[in-house]
N, C-alpha and C positions, 0 to 999 in steps of 0.2 A: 555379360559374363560368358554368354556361351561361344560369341565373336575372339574372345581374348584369349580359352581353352582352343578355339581353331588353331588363330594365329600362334601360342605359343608351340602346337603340334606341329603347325608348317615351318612353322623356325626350327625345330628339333631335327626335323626330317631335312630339313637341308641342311645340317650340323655333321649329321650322318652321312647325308653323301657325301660334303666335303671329306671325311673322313676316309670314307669309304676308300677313295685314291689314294690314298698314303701308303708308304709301307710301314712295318712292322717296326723298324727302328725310329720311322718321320711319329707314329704313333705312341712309342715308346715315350719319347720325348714331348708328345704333349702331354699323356700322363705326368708325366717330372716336374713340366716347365709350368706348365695352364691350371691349375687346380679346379677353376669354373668350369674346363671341359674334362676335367680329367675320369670322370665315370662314362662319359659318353663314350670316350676314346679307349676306355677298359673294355666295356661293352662291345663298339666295335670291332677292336682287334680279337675279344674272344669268338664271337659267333663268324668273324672271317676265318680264324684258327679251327675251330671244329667243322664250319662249313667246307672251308674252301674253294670259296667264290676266286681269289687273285691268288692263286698260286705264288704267281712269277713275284707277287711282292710281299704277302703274309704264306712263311711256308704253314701247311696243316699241321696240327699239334691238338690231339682233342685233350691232355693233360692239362696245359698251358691254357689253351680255349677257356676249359670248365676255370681255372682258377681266376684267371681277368672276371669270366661273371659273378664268381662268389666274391671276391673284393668288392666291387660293386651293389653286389645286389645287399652287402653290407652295411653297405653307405647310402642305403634307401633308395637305388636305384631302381625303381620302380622295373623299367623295358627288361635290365636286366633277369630280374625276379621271375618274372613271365615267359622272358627265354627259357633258363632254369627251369620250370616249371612244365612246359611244353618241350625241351629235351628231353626230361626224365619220363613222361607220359609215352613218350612216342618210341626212345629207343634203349632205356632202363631193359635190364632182362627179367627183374624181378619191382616195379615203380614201388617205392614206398609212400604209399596211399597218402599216410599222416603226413608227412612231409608236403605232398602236394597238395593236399586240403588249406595246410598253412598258408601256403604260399598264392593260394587263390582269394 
């Protein structure tokens, strides 16, 4: 069980980086197209939108960002949830506690 939780972590993680390289419209479009990846790639493109790790191919947008992770983190996307959860702790000006107790 616990070999199967690795391996599905290491597939995830390299789902991600794949990801990772695309832009903003290659990403778009597997939201649309892919539905089996499509929170991954919500996911991704939000926290490259608030980050702004790739510029040059996801421009920043922390509106846009935040909304890709709340669709997501809708849809029981677990990474997203914890993203969410770790932004608002971190750069919230005023965290709403209850909120993040939830979400933990």
């Amino acid at each position: 069980m616990v070999e199967t939780a690795a391996a599905s972590a290491s597939t995830q993680a390299q789902l991600w980086d794949e990801l990772d390289q695309l832009t903003e419209a290659e990403l778009e479009s597997v939201i649309t197209n892919e539905p089996a990846k499509a929170d991954d790639a919500r996911f991704v493109l939000g926290r490259l939108q608030i980050e702004g790790t790739y510029p040059e191919k996801v421009p920043v947008n922390d509106t846009k960002g935040n909304n890709w992770l709340k669709t997501a983190a809708k849809n029981g996307h677990v990474p997203s949830l914890e993203y969410q959860t770790y932004h608002s702790i971190r750069f919230d000006r005023h965290p709403n506690v209850k909120k993040i107790m939830g979400g933990l």
